[in-house]
N, C-alpha and C positions, 0 to 999 in steps of 0.2 A: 479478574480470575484467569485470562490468559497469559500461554507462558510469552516470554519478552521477545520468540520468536517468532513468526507467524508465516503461514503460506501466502504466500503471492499469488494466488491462480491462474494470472494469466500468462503463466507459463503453462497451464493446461487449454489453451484456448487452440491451438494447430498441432495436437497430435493423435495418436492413435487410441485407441482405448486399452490397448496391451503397457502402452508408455503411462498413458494416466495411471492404471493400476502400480506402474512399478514406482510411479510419484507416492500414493498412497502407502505402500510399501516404507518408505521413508518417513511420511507424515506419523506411522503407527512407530517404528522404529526409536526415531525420536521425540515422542510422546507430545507434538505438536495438536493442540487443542483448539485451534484457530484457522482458517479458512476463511479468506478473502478474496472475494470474484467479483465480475460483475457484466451486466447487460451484456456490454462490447464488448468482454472479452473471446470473441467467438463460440467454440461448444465448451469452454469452459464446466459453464454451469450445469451439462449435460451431463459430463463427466464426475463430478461432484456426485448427481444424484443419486448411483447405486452404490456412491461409496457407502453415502447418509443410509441408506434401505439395508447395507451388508452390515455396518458397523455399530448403528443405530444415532437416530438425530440431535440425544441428548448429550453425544459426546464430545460433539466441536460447539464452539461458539463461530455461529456462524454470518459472514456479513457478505450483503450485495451492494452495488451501486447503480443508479439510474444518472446518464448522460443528458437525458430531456429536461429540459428548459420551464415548460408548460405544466399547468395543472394536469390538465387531460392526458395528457401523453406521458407525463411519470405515473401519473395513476396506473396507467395501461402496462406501463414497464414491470411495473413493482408485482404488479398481479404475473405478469407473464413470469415473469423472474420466479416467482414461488410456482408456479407449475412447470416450470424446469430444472427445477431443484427436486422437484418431489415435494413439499413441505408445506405448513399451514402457516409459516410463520420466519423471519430471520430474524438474528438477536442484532443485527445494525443493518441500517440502509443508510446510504448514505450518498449525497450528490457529489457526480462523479466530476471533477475537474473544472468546479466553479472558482475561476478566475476574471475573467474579461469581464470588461463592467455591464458592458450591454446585456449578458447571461446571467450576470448576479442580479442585474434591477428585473430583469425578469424572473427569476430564480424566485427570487427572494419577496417577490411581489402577492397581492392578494390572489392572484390565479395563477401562482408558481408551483414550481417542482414542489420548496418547501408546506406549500398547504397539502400535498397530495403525500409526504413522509410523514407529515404529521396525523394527515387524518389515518394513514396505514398505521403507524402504530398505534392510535387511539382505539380502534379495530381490534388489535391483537395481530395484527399481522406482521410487526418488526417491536421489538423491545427500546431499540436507541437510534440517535438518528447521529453520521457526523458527514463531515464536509473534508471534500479531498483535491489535491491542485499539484499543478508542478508551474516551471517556472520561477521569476527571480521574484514576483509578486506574489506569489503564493503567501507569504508568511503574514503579511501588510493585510491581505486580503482577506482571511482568514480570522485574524483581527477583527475586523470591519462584521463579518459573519456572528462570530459571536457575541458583540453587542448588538446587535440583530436580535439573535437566538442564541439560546441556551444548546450549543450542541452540545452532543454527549462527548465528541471526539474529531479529532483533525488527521490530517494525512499528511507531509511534507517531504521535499527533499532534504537528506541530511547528509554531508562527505565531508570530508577535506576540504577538499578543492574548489568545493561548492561556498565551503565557507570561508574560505580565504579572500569572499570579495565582502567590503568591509559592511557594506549597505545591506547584502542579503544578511551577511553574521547578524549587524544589529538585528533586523528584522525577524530572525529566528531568534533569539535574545527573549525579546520582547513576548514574542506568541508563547514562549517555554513558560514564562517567568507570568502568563493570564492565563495556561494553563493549569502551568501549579497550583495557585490561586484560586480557580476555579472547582479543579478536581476535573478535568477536560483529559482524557485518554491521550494521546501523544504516537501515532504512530509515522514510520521512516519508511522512503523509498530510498532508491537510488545507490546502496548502500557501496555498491563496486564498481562504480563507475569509472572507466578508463577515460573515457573523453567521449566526444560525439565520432558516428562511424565518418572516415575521411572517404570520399570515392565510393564504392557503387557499396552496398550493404548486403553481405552474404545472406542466403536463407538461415544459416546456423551461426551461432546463438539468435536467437528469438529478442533477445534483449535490443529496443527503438537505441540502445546508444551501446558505442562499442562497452564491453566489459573482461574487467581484470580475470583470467582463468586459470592462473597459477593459485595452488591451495596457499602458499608461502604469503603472496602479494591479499589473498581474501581474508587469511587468517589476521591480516592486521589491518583492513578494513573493517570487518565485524565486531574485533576488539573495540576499533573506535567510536561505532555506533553505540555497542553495548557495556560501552566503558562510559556512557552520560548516562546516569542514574531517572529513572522513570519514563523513558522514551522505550517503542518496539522498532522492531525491525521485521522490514515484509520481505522476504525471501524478491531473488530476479528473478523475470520475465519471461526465463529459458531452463528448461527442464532438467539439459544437458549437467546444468549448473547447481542444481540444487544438492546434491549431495556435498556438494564441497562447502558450500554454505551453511549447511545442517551440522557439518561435521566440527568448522571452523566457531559456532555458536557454542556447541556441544564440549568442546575443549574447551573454550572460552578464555578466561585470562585474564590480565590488566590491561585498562587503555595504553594504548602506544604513547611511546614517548615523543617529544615536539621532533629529536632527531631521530625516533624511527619514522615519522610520517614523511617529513622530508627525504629521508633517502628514498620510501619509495617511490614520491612524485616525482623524484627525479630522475630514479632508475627507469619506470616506466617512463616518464615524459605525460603524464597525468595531466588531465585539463577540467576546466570546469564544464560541467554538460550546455549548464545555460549560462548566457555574457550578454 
């Protein structure tokens, strides 16, 4: 039931509460339904909370993520996380960037993260649960997750550029094609990604990897996210940016053609984030 765009919130996680409102401002604008934050994302979920109290809690679907490893310590998360949100309850929890194997056999173990999402939602205190990652194993890994478990939902990177390397393509291929099959939610990071930052990394944009800021060069990235039928797109990192994201969604359009993508890899000079 959400729409195919989705807030990224930790582009709300180092700003002001004047900036977070004027993010909200947009989320209402373009009638985004969706709101995903989590633990780490700094005051994030602070900010969040009097949107939930002014707007009311029935309006977003809303999802957090827990970082911790351990039974005990996502329990703790999960509960902290709903009393800074304000709320009795989020419609997804979901562990935050289980890749590395050591994290996933703990993770995933009889005193893992996953027994302490499960038992919160069997509570009432999260509706679904999904699993989220970056990296070039994410998609393999992910995999592995839900023959595991039945999650409700995955998180991955999805570009160009990203999939121009042949072994992650398969590997997203694959996870698409156990989702669908599934009925597994599908949502995308990554979505404008220039390359990784070269040299020292400005305070502005907020986004861990350099990103595209021309509306021209986003409008045919977001096309290409939102041109593969059944996958979301989670809004970047950077606040700065969101309007042009929202707006580029908003017009929307046909996926890019093989030679519009290409010019613009080349015009920019475009890289993959992870190699």
């Amino acid at each position: 039931m959400s729409r195919r765009t989705i807030l990224g919130a930790a582009a709300l996680g180092r700003v002001t509460e004047a900036e977070a409102d004027r993010a909200l401002e947009l989320v209402l604008r373009y009638e985004l339904n969706h709101l995903d934050t989590a633990a780490s994302y700094g005051d994030s979920e602070l900010h969040i909370a009097p949107w939930l109290a002014r707007e009311g809690r029935d309006r977003f679907f809303l999802a957090t993520k827990t970082g911790k490893r351990t039974y005990s310590e996502a329990r703790d998360q999960i509960r902290e996380s709903l009393r800074r949100l304000g709320v009795d309850h989020v419609d997804l929890i979901q562990l935050h960037n289980l890749v590395d194997q050591g994290e996933w056999d703990v993770a995933m173990g009889k005193d893992g993260a996953l027994r302490a999402a499960v038992e919160a939602r069997d509570a009432g205190l999260a509706r679904f649960i999904g699993v989220t990652g970056h990296g070039l194993e994410v998609a393999r890994r992910h995999r592995e997750s839900l023959e595991r478990f039945p999650f409700d939902s995955v998180l991955f990177p999805y570009n160009s550029t990203q999939l121009r390397g042949d072994a992650y393509a398969r590997d997203v291929e694959a996870l698409i094609a156990l989702c669908e099959k599934r009925g597994v939610a599908m949502q995308t990071i990554k979505a404008i990604t220039l390359g990784p930052w070269h040299g020292e990394r400005p305070p502005r944009p907020t986004t861990w990897y350099e990103p595209l800021t021309e509306q021209r060069d986003i409008d045919v990235t977001v096309r290409f996210v939102l041109g593969r039928p059944g996958i979301f797109l989670n809004t970047a990192s950077d606040i700065d940016l969101l309007a042009k994201i929202l707006d580029a969604a908003d017009r929307g359009g046909p996926a890019p053609s093989d030679e519009e993508m290409e010019d613009l890899v080349r015009r920019r000079e475009m890289s993959p984030l992870f190699a």
